[in-house]
N, C-alpha and C positions, 0 to 999 in steps of 0.2 A: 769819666765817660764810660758807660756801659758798652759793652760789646755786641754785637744784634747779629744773630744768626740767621741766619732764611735755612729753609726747608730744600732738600734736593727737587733739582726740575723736575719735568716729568719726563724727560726723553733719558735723564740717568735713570729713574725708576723703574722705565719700561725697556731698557738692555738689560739692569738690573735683573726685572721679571722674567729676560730670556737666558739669563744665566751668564751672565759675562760675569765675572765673580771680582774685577775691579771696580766693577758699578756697584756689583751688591755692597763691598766693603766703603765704597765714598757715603753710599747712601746710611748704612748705621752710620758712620764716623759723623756725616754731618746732622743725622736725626738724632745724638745722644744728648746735647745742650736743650734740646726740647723735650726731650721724652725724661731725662733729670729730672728740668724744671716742673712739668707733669706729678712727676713723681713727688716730689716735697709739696706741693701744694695739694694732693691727696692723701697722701701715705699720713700715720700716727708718728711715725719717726725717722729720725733722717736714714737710720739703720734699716727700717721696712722701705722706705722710699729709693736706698741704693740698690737693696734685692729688688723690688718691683721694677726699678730704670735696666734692670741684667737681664730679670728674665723677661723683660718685653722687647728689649732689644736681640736677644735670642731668638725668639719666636718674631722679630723680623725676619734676622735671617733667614731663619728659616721656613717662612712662610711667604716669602713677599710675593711668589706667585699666586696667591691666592687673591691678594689684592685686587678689585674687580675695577676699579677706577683711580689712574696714577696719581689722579689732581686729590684725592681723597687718603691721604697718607698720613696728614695728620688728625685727620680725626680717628684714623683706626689703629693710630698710635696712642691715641688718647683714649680709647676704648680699650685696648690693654692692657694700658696699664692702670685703669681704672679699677680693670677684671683683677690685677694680680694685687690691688693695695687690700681691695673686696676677700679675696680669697687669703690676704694675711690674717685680717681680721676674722673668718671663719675658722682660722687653724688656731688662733688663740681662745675662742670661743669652744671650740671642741675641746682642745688638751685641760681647758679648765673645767670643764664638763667631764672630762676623761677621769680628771685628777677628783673631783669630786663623787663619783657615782661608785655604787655599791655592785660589786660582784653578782648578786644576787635580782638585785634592782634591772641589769640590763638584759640578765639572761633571760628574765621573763616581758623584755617589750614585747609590744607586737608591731607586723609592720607598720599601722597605720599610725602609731604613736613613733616610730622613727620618722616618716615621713610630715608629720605634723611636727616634731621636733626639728627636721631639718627647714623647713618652709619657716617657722620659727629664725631658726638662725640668721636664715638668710634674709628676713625682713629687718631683723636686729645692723646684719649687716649693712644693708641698704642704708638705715637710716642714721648710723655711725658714718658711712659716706658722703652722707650730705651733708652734715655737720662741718662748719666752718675750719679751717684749719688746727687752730688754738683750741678750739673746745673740742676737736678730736682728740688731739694730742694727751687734753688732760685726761678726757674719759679713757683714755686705753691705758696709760701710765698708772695712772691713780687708781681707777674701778676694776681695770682688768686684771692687769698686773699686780696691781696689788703696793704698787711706790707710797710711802708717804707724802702727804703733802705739801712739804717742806722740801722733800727733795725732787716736787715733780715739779714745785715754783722757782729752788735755783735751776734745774735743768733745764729748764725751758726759758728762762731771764725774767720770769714773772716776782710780782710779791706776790705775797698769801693772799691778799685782797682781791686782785687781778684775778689770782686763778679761783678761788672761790666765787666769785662774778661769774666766772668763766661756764663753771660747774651750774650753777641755777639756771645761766643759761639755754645750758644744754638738755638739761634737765626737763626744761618748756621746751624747748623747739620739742624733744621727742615725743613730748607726751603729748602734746599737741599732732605731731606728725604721725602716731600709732591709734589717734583715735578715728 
């Protein structure tokens, strides 16, 4: 039998938001089994998915007062950590970007080619988001990373088949989703 967690009330929310710092800790402690499970059903891996569950739970802490509506806690936990799986996948995009670019090549951008290279990113990122769980997993393991696929079908419990499905899939939904 599954365990089922409910979300803090909102009257622990809102001592919480006035600084009672027992409330604020009940309230991460019982937002973590949601903001997790957020996290692996967004995140490329369970690895991105435990840093995204930390630092949105972080950034509870430390922002619950910003919160504008108690009842509304889990969707801005969910918008979080949506931002931080978002911004994993931007930092793996850049350092291979990083890793690939010519000394020469950067010093002469200009801004308006940084700026369209990062609107660039960011719609790449977007739509690596939307992407079903599994066919994230593999485009980031496989395309970005650079795993064989062999070892991105044991590591994820797939056969070759599966994840090759997986990939063509992906493959259309984006191109469909960029056009």
């Amino acid at each position: 039998m599954k365990q089922r967690f409910s979300w803090p009330d909102e009257r622990l929310i809102k001592a919480a938001q006035d600084g009672d710092v027992t409330s604020l800790t009940t309230v991460v402690m019982e937002s973590q089994p949601h903001v997790r499970k957020f996290a692996l059903s967004l995140c490329a891996s369970p690895q991105d998915a435990e840093d995204a569950a930390q630092e949105a739970l972080i950034i509870l802490y430390r922002k619950i007062g910003t919160l504008r509506a108690t009842g509304a806690l889990a969707s801005w936990m969910y918008r979080i950590v949506r931002n931080e799986c978002l911004r994993q996948v931007r930092l793996l995009v850049s350092r291979s970007d990083e890793s690939s670019a010519e000394p020469e090549a950067s010093a002469e951008s200009s801004a308006e080619d940084a700026v369209l290279h990062r609107l660039e990113v960011e719609r790449i990122a977007a739509a690596v988001g939307a992407l079903p769980r599994d066919q994230r997993q593999v485009l980031i393991m496989r395309d970005v990373q650079g795993l064989p696929g062999k070892t991105v079908a044991h590591s994820l419990g797939l056969s070759s088949t599966a994840m090759n499905r997986g990939c063509t899939e992906h493959v259309r939904h984006c191109a469909i989703r960029w056009q």
